[in-house]
C-alpha positions as CSV (number, residue, x, y, z in Angstrom):
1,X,30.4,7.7,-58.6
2,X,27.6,8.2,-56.0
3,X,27.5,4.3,-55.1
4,X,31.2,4.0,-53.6
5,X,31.0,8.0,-52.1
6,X,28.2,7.2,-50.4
7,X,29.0,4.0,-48.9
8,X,32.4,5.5,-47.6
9,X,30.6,7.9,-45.5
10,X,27.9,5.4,-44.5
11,X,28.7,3.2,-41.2
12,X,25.5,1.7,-40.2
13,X,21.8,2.3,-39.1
14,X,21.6,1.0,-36.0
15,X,25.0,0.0,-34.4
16,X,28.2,2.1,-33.2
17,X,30.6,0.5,-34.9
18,X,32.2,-0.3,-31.4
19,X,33.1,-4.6,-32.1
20,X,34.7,-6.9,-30.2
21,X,36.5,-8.2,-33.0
22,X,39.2,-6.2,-33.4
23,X,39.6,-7.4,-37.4
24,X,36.1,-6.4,-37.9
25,X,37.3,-2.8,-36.2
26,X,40.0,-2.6,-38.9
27,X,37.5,-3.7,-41.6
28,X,35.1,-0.9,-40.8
29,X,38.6,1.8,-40.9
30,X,39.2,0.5,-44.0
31,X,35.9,0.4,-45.8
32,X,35.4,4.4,-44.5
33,X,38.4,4.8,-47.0
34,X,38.0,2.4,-49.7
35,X,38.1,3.3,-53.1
36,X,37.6,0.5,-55.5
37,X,34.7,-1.7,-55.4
38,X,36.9,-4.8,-54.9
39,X,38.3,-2.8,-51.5
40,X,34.9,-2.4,-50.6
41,X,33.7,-6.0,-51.1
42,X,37.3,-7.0,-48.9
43,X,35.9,-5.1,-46.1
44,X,32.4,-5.8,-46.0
45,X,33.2,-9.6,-46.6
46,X,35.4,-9.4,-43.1
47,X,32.1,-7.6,-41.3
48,X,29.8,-10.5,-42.8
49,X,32.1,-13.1,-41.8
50,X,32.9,-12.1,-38.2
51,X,32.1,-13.9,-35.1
52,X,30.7,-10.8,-33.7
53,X,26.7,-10.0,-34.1
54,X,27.4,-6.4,-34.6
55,X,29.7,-6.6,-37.2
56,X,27.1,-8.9,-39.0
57,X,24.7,-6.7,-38.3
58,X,26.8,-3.7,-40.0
59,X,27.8,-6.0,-42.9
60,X,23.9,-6.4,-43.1
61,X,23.0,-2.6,-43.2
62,X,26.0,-1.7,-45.4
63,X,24.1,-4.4,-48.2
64,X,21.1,-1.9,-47.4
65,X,22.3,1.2,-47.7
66,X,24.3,0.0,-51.2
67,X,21.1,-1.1,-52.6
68,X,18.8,1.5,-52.3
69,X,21.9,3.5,-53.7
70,X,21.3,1.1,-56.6
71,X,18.4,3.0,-58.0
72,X,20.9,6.0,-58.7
73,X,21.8,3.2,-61.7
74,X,25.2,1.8,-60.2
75,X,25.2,-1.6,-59.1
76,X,25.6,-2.7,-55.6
77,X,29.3,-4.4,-55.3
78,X,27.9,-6.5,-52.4
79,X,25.7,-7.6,-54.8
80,X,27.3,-10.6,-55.6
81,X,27.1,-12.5,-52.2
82,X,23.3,-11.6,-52.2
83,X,22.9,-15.4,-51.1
84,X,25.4,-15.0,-48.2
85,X,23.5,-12.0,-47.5
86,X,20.2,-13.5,-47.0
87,X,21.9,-16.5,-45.4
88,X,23.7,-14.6,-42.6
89,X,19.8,-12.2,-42.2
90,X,17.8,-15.4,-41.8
91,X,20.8,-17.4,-38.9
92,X,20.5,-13.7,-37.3
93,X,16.9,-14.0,-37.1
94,X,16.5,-17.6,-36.1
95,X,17.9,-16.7,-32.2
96,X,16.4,-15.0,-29.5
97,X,16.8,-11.1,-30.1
98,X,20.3,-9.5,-28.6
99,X,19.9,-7.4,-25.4
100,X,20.5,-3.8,-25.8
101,X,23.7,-2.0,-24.7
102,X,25.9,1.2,-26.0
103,X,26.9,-0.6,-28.8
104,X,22.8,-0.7,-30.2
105,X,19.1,-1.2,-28.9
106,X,17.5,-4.7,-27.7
107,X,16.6,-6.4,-31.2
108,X,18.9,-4.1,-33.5
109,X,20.7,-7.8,-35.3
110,X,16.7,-8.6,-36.3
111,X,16.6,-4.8,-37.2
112,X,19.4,-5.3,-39.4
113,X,18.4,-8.6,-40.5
114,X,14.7,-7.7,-41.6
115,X,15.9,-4.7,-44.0
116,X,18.7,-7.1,-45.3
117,X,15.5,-9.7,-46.1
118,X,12.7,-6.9,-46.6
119,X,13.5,-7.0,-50.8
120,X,14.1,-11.2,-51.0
121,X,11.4,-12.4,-48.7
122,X,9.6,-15.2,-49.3
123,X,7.2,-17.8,-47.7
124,X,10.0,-19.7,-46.0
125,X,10.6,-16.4,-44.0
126,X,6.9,-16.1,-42.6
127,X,7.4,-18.3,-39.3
128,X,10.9,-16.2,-38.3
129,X,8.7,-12.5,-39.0
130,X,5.7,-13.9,-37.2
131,X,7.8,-14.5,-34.3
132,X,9.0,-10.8,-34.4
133,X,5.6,-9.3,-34.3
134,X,4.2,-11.8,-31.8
135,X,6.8,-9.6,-29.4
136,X,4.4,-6.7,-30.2
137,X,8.1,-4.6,-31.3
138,X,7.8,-0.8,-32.0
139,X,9.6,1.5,-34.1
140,X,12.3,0.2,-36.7
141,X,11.7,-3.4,-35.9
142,X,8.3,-3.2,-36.4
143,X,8.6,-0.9,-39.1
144,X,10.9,-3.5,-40.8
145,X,9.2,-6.8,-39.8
146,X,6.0,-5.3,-41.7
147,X,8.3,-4.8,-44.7
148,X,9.8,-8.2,-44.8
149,X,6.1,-9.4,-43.8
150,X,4.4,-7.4,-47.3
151,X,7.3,-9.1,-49.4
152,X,6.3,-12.8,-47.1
153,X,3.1,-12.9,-48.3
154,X,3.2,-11.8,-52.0
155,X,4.9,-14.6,-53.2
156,X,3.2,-17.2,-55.0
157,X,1.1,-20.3,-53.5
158,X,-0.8,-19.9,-50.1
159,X,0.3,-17.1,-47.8
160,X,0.8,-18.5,-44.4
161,X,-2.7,-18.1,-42.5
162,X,-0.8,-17.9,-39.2
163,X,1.0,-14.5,-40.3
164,X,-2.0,-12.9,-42.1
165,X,-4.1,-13.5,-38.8
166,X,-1.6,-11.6,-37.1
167,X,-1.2,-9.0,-39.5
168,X,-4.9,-8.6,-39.6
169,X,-4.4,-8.2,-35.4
170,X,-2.5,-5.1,-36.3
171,X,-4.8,-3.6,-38.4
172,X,-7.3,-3.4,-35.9
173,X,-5.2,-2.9,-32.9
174,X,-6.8,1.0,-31.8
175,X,-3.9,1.4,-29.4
176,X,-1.1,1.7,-32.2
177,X,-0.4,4.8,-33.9
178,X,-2.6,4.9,-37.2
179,X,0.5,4.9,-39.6
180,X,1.5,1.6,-37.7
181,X,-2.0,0.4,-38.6
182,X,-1.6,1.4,-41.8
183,X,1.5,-0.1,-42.8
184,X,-0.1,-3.4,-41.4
185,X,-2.8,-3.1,-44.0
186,X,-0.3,-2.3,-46.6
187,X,1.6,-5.7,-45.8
188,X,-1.8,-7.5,-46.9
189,X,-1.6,-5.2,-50.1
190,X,-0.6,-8.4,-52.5
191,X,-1.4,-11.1,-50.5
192,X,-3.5,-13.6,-52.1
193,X,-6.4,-16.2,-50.7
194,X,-9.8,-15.2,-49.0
195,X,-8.2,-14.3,-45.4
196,X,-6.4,-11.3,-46.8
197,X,-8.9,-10.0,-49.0
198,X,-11.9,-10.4,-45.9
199,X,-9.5,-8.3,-43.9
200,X,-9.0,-5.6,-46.5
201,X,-12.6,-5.5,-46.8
202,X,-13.0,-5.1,-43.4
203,X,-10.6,-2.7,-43.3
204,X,-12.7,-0.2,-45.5
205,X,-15.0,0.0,-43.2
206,X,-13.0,1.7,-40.0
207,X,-13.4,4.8,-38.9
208,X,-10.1,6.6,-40.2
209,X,-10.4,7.5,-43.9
210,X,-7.0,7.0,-44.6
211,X,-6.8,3.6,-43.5
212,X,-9.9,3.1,-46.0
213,X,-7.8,4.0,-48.6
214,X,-4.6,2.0,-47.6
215,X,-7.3,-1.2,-47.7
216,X,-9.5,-0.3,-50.5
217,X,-5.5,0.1,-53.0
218,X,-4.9,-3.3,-51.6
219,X,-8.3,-4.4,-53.3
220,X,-6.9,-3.0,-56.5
221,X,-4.3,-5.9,-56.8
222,X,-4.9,-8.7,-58.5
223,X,-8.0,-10.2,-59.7
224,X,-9.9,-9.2,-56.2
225,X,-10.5,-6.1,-57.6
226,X,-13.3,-7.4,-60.0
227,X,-16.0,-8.9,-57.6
228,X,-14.9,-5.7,-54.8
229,X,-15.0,-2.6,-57.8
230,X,-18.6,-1.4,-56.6
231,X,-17.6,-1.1,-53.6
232,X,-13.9,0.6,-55.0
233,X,-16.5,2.4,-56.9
234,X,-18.5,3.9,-53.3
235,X,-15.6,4.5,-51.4
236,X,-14.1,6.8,-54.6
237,X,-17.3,8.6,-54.1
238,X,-17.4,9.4,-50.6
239,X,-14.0,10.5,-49.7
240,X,-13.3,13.7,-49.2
241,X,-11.6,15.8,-52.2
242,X,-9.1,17.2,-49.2
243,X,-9.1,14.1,-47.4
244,X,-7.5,12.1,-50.7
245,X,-4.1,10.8,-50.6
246,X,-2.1,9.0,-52.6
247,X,-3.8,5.5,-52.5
248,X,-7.4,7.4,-53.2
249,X,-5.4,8.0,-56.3
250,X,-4.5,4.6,-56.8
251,X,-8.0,3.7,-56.8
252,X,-9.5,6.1,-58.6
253,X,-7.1,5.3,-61.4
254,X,-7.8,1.7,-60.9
255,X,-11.6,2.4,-61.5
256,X,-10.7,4.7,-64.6
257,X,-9.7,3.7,-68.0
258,X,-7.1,1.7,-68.8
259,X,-4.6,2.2,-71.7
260,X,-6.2,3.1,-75.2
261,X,-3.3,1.0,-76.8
262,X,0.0,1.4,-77.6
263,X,0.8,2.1,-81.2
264,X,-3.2,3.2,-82.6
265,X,-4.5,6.3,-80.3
266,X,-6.6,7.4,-83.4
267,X,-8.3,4.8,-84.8
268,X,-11.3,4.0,-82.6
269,X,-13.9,1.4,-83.2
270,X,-17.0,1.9,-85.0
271,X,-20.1,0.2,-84.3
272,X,-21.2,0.4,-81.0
273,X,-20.6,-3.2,-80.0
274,X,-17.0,-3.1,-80.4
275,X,-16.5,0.5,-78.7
276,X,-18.4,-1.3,-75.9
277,X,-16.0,-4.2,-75.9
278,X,-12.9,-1.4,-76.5
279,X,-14.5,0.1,-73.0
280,X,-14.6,-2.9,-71.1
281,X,-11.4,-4.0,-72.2
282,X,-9.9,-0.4,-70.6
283,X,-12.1,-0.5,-67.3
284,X,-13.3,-3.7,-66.9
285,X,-16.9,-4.5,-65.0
286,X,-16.0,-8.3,-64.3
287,X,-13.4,-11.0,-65.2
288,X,-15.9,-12.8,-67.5
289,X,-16.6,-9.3,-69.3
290,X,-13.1,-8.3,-69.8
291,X,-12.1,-12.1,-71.2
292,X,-14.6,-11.4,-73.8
293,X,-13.9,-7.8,-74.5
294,X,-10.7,-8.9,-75.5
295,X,-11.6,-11.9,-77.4
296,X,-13.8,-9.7,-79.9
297,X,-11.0,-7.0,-80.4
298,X,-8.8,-10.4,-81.1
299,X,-11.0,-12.1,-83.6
300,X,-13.2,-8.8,-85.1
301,X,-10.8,-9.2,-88.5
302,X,-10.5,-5.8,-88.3
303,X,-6.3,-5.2,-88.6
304,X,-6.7,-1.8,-86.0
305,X,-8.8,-3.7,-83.3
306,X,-6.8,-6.5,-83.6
307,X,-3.5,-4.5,-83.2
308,X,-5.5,-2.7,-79.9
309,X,-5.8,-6.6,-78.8
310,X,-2.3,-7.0,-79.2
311,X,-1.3,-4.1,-77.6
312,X,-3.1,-5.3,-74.5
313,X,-1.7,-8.6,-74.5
314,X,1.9,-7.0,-74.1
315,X,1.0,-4.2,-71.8
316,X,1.3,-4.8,-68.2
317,X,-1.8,-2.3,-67.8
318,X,-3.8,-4.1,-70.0
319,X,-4.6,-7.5,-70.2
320,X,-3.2,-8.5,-66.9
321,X,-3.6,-5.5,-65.2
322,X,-6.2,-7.1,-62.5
323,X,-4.2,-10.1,-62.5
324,X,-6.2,-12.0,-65.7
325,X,-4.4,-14.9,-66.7
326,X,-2.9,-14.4,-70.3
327,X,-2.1,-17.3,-71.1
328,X,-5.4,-19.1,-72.9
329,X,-4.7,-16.4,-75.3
330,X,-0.7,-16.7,-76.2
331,X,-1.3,-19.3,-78.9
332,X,-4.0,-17.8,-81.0
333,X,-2.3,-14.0,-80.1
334,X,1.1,-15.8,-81.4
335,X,-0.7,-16.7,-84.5
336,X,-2.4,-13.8,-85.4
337,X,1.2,-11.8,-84.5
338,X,2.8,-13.7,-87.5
339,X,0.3,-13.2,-90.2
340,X,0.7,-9.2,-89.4
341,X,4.1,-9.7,-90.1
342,X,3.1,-11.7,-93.4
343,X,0.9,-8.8,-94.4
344,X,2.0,-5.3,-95.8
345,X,2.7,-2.8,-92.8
346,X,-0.5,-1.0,-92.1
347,X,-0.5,2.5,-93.5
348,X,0.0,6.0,-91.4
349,X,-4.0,6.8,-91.9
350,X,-4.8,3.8,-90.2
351,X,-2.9,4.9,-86.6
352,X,-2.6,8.7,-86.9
353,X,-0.8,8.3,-83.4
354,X,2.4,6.2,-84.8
355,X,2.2,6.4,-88.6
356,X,2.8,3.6,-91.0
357,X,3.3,0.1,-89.6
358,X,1.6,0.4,-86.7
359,X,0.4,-3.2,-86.9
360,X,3.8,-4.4,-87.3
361,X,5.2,-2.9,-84.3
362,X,1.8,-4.1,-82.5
363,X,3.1,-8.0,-83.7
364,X,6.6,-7.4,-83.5
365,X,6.0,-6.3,-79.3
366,X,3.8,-10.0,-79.0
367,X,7.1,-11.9,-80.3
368,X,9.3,-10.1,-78.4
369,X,7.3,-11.1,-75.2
370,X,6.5,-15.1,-76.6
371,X,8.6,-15.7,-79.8
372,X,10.3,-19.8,-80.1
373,X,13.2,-20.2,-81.9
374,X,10.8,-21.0,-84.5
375,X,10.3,-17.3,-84.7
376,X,13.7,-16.6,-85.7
377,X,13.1,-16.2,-89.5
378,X,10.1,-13.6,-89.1
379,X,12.6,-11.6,-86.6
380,X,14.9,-12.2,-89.3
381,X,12.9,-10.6,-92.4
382,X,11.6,-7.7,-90.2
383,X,15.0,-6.5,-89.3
384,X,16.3,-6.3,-92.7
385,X,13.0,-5.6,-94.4
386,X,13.8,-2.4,-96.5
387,X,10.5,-0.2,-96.1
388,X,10.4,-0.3,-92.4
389,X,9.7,2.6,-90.9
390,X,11.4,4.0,-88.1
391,X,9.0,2.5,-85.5
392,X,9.0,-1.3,-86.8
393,X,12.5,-1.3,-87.2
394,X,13.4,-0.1,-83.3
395,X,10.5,-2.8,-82.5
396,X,11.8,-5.6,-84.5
397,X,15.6,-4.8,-82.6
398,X,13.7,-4.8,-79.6
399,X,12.1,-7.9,-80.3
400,X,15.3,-10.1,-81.5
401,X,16.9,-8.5,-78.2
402,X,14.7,-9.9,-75.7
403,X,14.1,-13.5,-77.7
404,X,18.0,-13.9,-77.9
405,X,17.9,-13.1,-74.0
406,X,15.3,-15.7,-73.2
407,X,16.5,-18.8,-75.4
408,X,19.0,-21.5,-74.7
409,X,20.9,-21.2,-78.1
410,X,21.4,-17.9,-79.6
411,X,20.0,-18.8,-83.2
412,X,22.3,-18.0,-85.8
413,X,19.7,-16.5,-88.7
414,X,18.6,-14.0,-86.1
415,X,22.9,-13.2,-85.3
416,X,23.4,-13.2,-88.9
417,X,20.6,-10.5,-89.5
418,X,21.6,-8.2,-86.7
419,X,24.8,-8.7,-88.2
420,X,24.1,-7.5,-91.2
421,X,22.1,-4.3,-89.9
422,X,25.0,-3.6,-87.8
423,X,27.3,-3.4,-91.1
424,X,25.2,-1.5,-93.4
425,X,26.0,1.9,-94.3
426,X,22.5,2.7,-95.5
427,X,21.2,2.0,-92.0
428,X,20.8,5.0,-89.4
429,X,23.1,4.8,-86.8
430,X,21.4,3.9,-84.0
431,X,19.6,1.1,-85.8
432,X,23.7,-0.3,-86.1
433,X,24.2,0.4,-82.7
434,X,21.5,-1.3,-81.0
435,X,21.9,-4.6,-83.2
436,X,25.4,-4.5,-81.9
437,X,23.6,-4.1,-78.7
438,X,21.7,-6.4,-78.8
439,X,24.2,-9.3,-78.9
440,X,26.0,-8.4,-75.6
441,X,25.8,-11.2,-72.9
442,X,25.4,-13.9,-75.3
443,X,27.7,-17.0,-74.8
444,X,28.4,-18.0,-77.9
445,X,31.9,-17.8,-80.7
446,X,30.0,-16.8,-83.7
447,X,28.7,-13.9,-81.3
448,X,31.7,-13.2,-80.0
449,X,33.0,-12.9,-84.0
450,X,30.2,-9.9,-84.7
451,X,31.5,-7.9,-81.7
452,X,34.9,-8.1,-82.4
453,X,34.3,-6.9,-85.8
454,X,32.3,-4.5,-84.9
455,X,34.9,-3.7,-82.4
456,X,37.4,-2.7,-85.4
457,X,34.5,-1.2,-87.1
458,X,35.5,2.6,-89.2
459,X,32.2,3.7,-87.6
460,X,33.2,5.1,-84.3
461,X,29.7,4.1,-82.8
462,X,29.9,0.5,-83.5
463,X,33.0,0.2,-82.7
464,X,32.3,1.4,-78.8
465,X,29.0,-1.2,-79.1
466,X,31.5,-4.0,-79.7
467,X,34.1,-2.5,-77.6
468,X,31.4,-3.0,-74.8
469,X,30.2,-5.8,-75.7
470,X,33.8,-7.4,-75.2
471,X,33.8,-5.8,-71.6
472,X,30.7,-8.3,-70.7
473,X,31.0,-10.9,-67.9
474,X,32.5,-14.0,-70.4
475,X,34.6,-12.2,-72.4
476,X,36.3,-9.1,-70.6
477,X,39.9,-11.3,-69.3
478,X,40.1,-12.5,-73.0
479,X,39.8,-9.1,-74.5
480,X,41.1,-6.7,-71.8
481,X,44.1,-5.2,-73.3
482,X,42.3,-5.7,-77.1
483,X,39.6,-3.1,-75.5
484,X,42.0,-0.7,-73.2
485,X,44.0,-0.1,-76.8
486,X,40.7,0.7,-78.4
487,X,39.3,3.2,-75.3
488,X,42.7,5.0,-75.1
489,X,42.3,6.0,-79.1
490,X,38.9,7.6,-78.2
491,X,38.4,11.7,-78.5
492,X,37.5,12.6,-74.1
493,X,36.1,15.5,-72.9
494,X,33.4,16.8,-74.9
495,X,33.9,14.6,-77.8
496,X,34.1,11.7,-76.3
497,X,31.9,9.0,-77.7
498,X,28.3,8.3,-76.4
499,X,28.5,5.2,-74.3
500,X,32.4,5.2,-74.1
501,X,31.6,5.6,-70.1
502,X,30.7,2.8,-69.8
503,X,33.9,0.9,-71.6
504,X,35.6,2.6,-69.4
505,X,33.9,2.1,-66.2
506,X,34.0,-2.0,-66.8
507,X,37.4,-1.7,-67.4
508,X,38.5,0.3,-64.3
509,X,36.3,-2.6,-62.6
């Protein structure tokens, strides 16, 4: 496992590991030879606990360095006292910075604090950051404070005026290196209100073309970029082919066409008001034009422009990909997603792209993203509805995975259908698999019922769903030595079952 390998040989980024505290010494042996998570956790609990800053500080980096392991796809075992975490970062940064010595530089327990934060920052932070740049830091600290300052000011509300004054110093300040500069302007990148966008704008205008770039990505975010896309539209122009980095990219995809749809590539418009209003809904000229666009894809009665509608009310490149606000639309898009489903699916001719039910999966990928409870009997029929192609029956699991996840009550029509799919013979095996699937993490008996029968399921597939199912959060203590028995009858090596990993990895845990 790369997560626990890696964080043996890890000590810290900034400090020697040379502490005071001679528990926190022994804490730092034993996490360099740790092998279980829980060991781990023991150790870095003692660092994050001690009296003395560097050992804080370590306990602080160590949360760092184990969650940009995360994206490997292991979680973080300090995961769990996040809130501790964050805590302990925001004391560290409330007092004066600590002097430098042997042990680590002048300012390395605000180092260690701001990459702890950088990820979880929020408005409440802006006052403690803004009193780190006001000391004009270099290096890490700056590079960090800028970090926590981009997280700061993307939050929702009013970003604090104070900090984006001072950010917009930065930006503008000739004498720091022009990667400094630019990370300043990339800490405006998603802050809202007038200030931040004036300052991007002004950015655009400097000398150094990749700072133009840096600003004019940041005018890409959110609904800014539909009043500032002529001048997106100039700068695109202008810059040098072999000047172009990555943001130039950003923007010149920004200015480009959106998403066709998801599920009809194919079937195009006829009539050249609604390819106009297809065009405007993939690269937008203004916020007024792309509300409409999509209203007459929505209401055109025509079953392949209204799936395309669909399909950019779901996507996160469509609809709201310039921050438009979705949802006027969610009731009448709601509606129109149900009478789809109350239709025949459409047929393959209609989206050469996906086949038959196209216009089905388009409805079933609305419901997945805004279906009540209510919905539960539409879920129902499209899970267990016969014809369904291949597509509209992965959608449809898709769908009663994510409602399930999102309401209070697991509702027992939509458990007794995925029930059902998960026991038929007729069905394809992965079909079984993900209805078994997609009843994991649910807190309820009759829940708990399906998995365990799936669990002692002839099907060797289901029967390592359930398996680890049982192994989730709720249920693992109950069902422990139920599970082990079940994981030790498994084939290993090359035959061992797809997913049987992971029993086993929860169980080891």
């Amino acid at each position: 496992m790369f997560m626990l390998s890696f964080l043996r040989e890890f000590r810290s980024w900034y400090w020697s590991g040379d502490f005071d505290d001679p528990e926190a010494r022994e804490a730092l042996a034993a996490h360099a030879v740790a092998g279980t998570p829980e060991e781990f956790r023991r150790a870095f609990l003692v660092l994050l606990r001690s009296t003395d800053v560097a050992a804080r500080g370590t306990a602080l980096d160590l949360y760092d360095r184990a969650g940009a392991t995360s994206r490997f796809g292991e979680e973080s075992p300090y995961e769990p006292y996040r809130e501790e975490v964050l805590a302990t970062a925001r004391e560290l940064l409330a007092g004066p910075p600590r002097p430098g010595d042997a042990r680590a530089f002048e300012g390395a327990d605000h180092a260690s604090a701001l990459l702890a934060l950088k990820n979880d920052a929020g408005p409440q932070d802006a006052e403690a950051v803004r009193a780190v740049l006001l000391r004009r830091p270099d290096g890490d600290l700056l590079d960090n404070a800028l970090g926590v300052t981009r997280s700061a000011l993307a939050g929702p509300g009013t970003p604090d005026a104070q900090l984006v004054a001072l950010v917009g110093e930065l930006v503008f300040d000739t004498s720091l290196d022009v990667d400094e500069r630019g990370m300043a302007v990339g800490a405006l990148r998603q802050a809202g209100g007038a200030e931040a966008t004036a300052l991007l704008v002004r950015a655009t205008g400097v000398d150094d073309v990749h700072l133009q770039q840096e600003a004019a990505w940041g005018l890409t975010f959110g609904s800014r970029f539909y009043a500032h896309r002529p001048l997106l539209e100039r700068l695109d122009a202008e810059w040098p082919e072999a000047e172009r980095r990555f943001e130039a990219g950003e923007v010149r995809s920004a200015l480009g066409l959106g998403p066709h749809s998801t599920y009809w590539h194919g079937a195009d418009p006829e009539g050249e008001g609604l390819r106009r209003a297809h065009r405007e809904l993939r690269a937008p000229s203004s916020k007024r034009a792309h509300r409409q666009a999509f209203r007459t894809m929505l209401y055109s009665g025509l079953v392949p422009l209204v799936g395309i509608a669909l399909d950019h009310f779901c996507d996160a490149d469509g609809l709201t990909r310039f921050g438009l606000d979705r949802e006027p639309f969610e009731r009448p898009v709601r509606a129109l997603a149900r009478h789809l489903l109350r239709l025949s699916p459409s047929p393959a001719a209609s989206s050469p792209g996906s086949g038959a039910g196209a216009s089905h999966a388009s409805a079933l990928d609305v419901l997945a993203q805004v279906a009540g409870p209510e919905d539960a009997p539409v879920l129902a029929a499209a899970l267990l509805r016969p014809d369904a192609a291949p597509l509209v029956r992965q959608r449809a699991l898709c769908a009663a995975q994510l409602s399930l996840g999102r309401w209070d009550v697991p509702d027992e029509r939509l458990v007794a259908a995925l029930e059902e799919l998960a026991f038929d013979p007729e069905a394809a095996m992965d079909d079984r698999t993900h209805a078994v699937n997609a009843l994991a993490d649910l807190p309820s008996p009759r829940v708990t019922e399906v998995l365990l029968r799936a669990a002692r399921s002839g099907a060797l597939p289901v029967q390592v769903e359930g398996a680890l199912g049982l192994t989730g959060g709720h249920l693992i203590e109950e069902h422990r030595a139920f599970v082990h028995g079940l994981a030790d009858s498994w084939p290993g090596g090359e035959d061992e079952p797809d997913r049987a990993w992971l029993v086993h990895l929860a169980l080891d845990e």
